[in-house]
N, C-alpha and C positions, 0 to 999 in steps of 0.2 A: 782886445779884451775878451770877446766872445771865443775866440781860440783859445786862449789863456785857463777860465774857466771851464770849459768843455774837457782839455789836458786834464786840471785838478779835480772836477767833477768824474766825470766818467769812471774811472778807473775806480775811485769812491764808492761809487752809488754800486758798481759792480761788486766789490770784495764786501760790503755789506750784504748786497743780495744774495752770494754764497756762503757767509758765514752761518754754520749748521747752528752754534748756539742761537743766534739773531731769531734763525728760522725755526726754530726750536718752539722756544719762547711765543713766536708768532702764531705757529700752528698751532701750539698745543692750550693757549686763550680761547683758540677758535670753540674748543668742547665747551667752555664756559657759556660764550653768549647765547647760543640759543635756548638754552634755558633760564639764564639772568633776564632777558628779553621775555620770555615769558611770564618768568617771576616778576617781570616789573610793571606787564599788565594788571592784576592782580592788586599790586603793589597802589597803581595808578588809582584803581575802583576804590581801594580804600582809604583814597588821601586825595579823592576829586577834589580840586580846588571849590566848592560849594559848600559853606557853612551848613545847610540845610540837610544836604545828603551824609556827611560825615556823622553830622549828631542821630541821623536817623539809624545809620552803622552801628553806633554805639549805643541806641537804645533798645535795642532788638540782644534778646536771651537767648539764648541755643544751650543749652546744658550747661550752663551755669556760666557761660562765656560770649562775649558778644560778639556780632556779624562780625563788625570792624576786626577781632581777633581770628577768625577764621580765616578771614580775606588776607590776613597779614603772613599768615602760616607760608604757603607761598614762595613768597617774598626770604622767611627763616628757612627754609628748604633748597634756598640756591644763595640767596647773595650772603648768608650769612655761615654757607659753607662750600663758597667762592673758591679757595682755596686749596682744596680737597679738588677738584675738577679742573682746576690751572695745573698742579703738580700731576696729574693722571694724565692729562695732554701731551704735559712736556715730556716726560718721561718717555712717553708711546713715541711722540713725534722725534725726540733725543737718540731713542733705539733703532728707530730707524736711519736717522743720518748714521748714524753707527755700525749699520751693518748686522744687528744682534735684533734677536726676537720682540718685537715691541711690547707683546703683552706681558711677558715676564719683564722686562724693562719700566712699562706702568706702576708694575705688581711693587718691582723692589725699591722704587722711587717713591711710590706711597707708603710701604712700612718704613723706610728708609730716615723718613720724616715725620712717620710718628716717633720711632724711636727714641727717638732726639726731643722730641714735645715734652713739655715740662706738663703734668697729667696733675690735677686738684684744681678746685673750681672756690674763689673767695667771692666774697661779695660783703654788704656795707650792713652792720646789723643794729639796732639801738641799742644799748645797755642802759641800764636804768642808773639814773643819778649823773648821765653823761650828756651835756647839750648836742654835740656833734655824732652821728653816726661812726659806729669801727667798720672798718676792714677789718674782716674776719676770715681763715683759712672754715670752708664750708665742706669739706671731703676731696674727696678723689672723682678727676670727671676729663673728660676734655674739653676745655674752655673756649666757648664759640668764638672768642677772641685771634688764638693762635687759628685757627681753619677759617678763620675770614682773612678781610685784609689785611690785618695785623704779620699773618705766617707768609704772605705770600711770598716774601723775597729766599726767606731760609726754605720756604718750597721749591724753589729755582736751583738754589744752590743745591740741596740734596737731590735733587731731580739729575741733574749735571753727573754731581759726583758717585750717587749711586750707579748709573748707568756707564761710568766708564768704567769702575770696578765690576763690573758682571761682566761688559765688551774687554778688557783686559783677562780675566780669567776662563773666558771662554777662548780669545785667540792664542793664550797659551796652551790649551789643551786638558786642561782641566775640570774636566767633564765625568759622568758615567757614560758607557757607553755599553746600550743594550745588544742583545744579540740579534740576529735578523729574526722575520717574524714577529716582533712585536708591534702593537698598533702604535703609529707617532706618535700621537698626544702620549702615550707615555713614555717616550723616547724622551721628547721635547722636556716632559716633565722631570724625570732623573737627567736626563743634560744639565737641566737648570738649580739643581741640588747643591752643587760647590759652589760656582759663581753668586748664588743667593746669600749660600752662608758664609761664604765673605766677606757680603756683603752688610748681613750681619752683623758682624766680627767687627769689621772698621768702625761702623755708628755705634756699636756697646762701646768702644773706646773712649769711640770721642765723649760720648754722652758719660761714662763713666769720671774722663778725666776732668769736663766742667764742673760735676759734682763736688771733684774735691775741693772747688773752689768756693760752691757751695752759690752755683749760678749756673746755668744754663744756655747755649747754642741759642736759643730764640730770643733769649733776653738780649746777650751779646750783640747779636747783628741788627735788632731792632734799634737799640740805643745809638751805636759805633756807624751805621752800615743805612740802615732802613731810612732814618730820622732826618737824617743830613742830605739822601737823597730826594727825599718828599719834600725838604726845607728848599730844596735848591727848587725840583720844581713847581712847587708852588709860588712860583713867581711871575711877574709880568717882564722881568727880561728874559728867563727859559722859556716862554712859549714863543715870544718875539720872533727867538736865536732860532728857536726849529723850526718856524714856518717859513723864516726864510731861508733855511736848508731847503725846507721838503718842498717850494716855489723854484726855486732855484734846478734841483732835480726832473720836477715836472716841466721845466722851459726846456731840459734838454731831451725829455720825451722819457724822461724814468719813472715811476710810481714810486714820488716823494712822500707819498704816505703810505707807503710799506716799507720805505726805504728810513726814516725815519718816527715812523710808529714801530717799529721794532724796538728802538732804543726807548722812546718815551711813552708810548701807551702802557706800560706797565705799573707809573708812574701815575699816570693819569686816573688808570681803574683802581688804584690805591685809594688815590684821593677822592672819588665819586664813592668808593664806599665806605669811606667814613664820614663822606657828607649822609650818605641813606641813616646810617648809624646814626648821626647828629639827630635828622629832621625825625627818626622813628623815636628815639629816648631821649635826647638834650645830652647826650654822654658825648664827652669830646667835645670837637669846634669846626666848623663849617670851612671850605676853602673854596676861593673864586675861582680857582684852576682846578679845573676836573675834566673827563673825560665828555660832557655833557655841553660843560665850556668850548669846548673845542669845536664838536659836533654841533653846536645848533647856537656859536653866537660869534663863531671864528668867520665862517663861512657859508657860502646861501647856493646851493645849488652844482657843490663842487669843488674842488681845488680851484684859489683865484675867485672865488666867489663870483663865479660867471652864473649864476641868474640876473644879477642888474647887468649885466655885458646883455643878457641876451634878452633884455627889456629896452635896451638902447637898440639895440640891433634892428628891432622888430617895428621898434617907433619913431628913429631919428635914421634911420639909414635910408638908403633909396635904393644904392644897385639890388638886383635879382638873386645876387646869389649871396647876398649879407641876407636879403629879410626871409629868402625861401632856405637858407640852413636852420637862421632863429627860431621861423616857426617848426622844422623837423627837430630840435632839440629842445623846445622848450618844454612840454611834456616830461620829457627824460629828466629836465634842469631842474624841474618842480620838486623833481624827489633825489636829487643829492647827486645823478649819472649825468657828466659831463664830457665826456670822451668825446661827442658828434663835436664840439666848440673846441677841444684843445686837440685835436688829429684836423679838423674839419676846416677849421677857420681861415688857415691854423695857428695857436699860440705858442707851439714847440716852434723852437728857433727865429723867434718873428721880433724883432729888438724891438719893432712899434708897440707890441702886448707886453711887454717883460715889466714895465711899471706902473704900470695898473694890477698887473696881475698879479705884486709882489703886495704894491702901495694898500688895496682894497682890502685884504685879507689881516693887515697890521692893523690899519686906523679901525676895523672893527674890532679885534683882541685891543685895541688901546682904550676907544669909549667902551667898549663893555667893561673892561675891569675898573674902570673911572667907577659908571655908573653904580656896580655893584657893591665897590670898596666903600664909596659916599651913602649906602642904603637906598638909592632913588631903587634900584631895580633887584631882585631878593637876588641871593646867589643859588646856583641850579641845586633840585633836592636830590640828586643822588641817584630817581629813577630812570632807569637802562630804557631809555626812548631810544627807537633805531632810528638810525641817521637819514633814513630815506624820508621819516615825517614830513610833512612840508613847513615851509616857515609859517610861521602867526599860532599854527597849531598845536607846534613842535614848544616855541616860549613860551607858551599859556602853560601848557603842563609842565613843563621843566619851570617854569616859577609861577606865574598867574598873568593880567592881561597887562600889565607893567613892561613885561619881558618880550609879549608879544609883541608890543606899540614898538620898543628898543629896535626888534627884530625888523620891521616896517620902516622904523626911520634908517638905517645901515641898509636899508636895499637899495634906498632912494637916494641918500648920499654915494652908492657904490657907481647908482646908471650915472651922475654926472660925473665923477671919477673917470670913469670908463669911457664916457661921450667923446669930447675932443681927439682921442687916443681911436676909434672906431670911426669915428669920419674920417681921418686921416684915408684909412685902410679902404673907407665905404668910397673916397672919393678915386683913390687907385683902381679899384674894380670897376665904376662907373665908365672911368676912361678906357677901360679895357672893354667891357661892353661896346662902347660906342664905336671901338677900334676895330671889334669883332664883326659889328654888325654892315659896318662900310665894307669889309672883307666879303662877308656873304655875297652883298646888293653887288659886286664887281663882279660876282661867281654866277650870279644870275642868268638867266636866259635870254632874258632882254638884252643882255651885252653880247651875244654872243654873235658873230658873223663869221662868214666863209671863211676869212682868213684866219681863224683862228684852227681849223681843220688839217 
């Protein structure tokens, strides 16, 4: 069985991890987070879970605007133009699997997709004599909608398509090409003259021929494209189905969460920002699967959710080299680095770890989404907590102390999950120890005589 899988695994996890879109996509998230991570400090201060501190936000004036609105700014200066820094990543990181210049690759992936943005700004106005609010067309603008989570997919796609149209008209030769003596940067920049306006050229098309239908490229893929794939993963069997992929991968020693956060973390930051969107205006509707879900109620300390492994370790085991690992890795396991436990232990290739290490990480995505579906425990608000928080800390802010308690009970159900499966292992080392140590006492000096010369 373990050959079998290994066969179908490997070769898998491999052609994912050179797929340049995969990596694309992967990389070019990376420009977002640490600034969303910052925005969501920010974010944090002005949505403390503390009735007392919040109303004190909102009663304090600053020019005509309250703290709580300042502190919020922030927060509109990154998650709510998310969007705009996911397609500037991809595009860089796209041009470079490509072979072509990244910053002009950036460049023509961001206009790329403005192009294409359907440009006016509506909103809901009262009309006198009318009970209900209109939707009203309010001018020409770009709508924080499309450059948040909303654009992110048709970000991808033009990011993609822009950038092989520049790497296509660049390897054919369609360039300027300055004389010698010129400084590079303006080499580089008349090089990138054709391929740009190419590039141009294809998105005025496109963007031109939705027109006549008198609809838009973002509407399109949002309805068709976007909608159906946040339907799918907002669900409690797609998170299931990819943890235990990405378990599955890490038993064979591959980074199943790069290996499968490629395909679904795009998905996930979707939906965390439209839960931030939710909890900031009530606009839209909140979703149990998010990116926050994952990070701080899937798992405690790791892939496999080895902080309760390494709480059993440390308290029910006995050999030497089970409780002197637990304590060199628990530290590390506190904040989300588990490599000493799945290299160390080890849980790659060990059949005894394979079901715990799959089981533990399921039955917690099963009761959290229980709990949260039924209201016992809030669902997470959307703010970008780095996954390294520690737990209790980590669910108090991502919901209130409901979330943390949730958190406390799934560690404690996780060590006896883990117990029986760890003594197994504790008791194989013990005998090894013991095997060890009659070897030395034979090696000893006290045994030793002439004849042995």
């Amino acid at each position: 069985m373990l050959k079998w899988l290994e066969k179908v695994l490997m070769p898998l996890a491999e052609s994912i991890g050179k797929n340049k879109y995969l990596i694309s996509i992967r990389d070019g998230f990376l420009v977002s987070t640490p600034l969303l991570i910052v925005g969501s400090l920010f974010l944090l201060i002005a949505n403390f879970p503390i009735p007392a501190w919040t109303n004190w936000l909102e009663s304090v004036k600053i020019n005509g605007s309250t703290l709580a609105a300042y502190f919020g700014k922030p927060a509109d200066a990154t998650f709510s133009i998310m969007a705009i820094f996911a397609v500037l990543g991809i595009g860089y990181s796209f041009a470079k699997q490509m072979k072509t210049n990244p910053i002009f690759g950036a460049a023509v992936s961001i206009m790329a997709w403005f192009l294409i943005m359907p440009y006016g700004v509506t909103g809901k106005v009262q009309i006198k004599g009318v009970s209900d609010p209109v939707q009203v067309f309010l001018g020409g603008g770009l709508p924080l909608g499309w450059v948040g989570a909303k654009g992110i997919f048709i970000g991808i796609i033009s990011a993609f398509l822009a950038v092989h149209i520049y790497s296509f008209a660049e390897r054919k030769g369609w360039i300027i090409k300055m004389p010698a003596g010129v400084p590079p940067t303006v080499v580089q920049s008349f090089a990138a003259l054709i391929p740009a306006g190419l590039v141009i050229t294809v998105f005025f098309v496109i963007n031109l021929f939705f027109g006549f239908f008198k609809t838009d490229v973002f509407t399109i893929v949002f309805k068709f494209l976007q909608l159906p794939l946040m339907n799918l993963g907002d669900t409690l069997g797609a998170m299931i189905t990819a943890y235990i992929f990405l378990h599955l991968f890490w038993f064979f020693g591959v980074n199943g969460g790069s290996v499968v956060g490629a395909v679904y973390n795009p998905i996930l930051q979707t939906l965390t920002a439209e839960n931030l969107e939710f909890f900031k205006t009530g606009v839209g509707q909140g979703h149990i699967i998010s990116q926050q879900f994952q990070d701080l109620f899937a798992t405690f300390g790791g892939c496999g959710s080895t902080l309760s492994l390494l709480i059993a370790m440390i308290f029910f085991c006995k050999s030497k080299r089970i409780k002197e690992l637990g304590k060199l890795a628990l530290v590390p396991g506190i904040f989300g680095i588990n490599e000493p436990i799945v290299f160390g232990l080890p849980i790659v290739l060990n059949p005894t770890m394979l079901i715990p290490f799959m089981l533990v990480p399921t039955l917690n995505i099963i009761i959290s989404y229980v709990a949260m579906s039924l209201k016992l425990v809030p669902i997470c608000n959307g703010v970008n907590i780095p996954w390294t928080t520690p737990i209790i800390i980590s669910g108090f802010l991502a919901t209130n102390w409901v979330g943390a308690l949730l958190q406390a009970a799934l560690l404690i159900l996780g060590v006896f999950i883990y117990m029986p499966f760890i003594k197994i292992m504790d008791k194989q080392y013990i005998n090894e120890e013991a095997k060890a140590t009659e070897e030395d006492d034979d090696d000893s000096l006290e045994n030793l005589s002439f004849d042995d010369l």
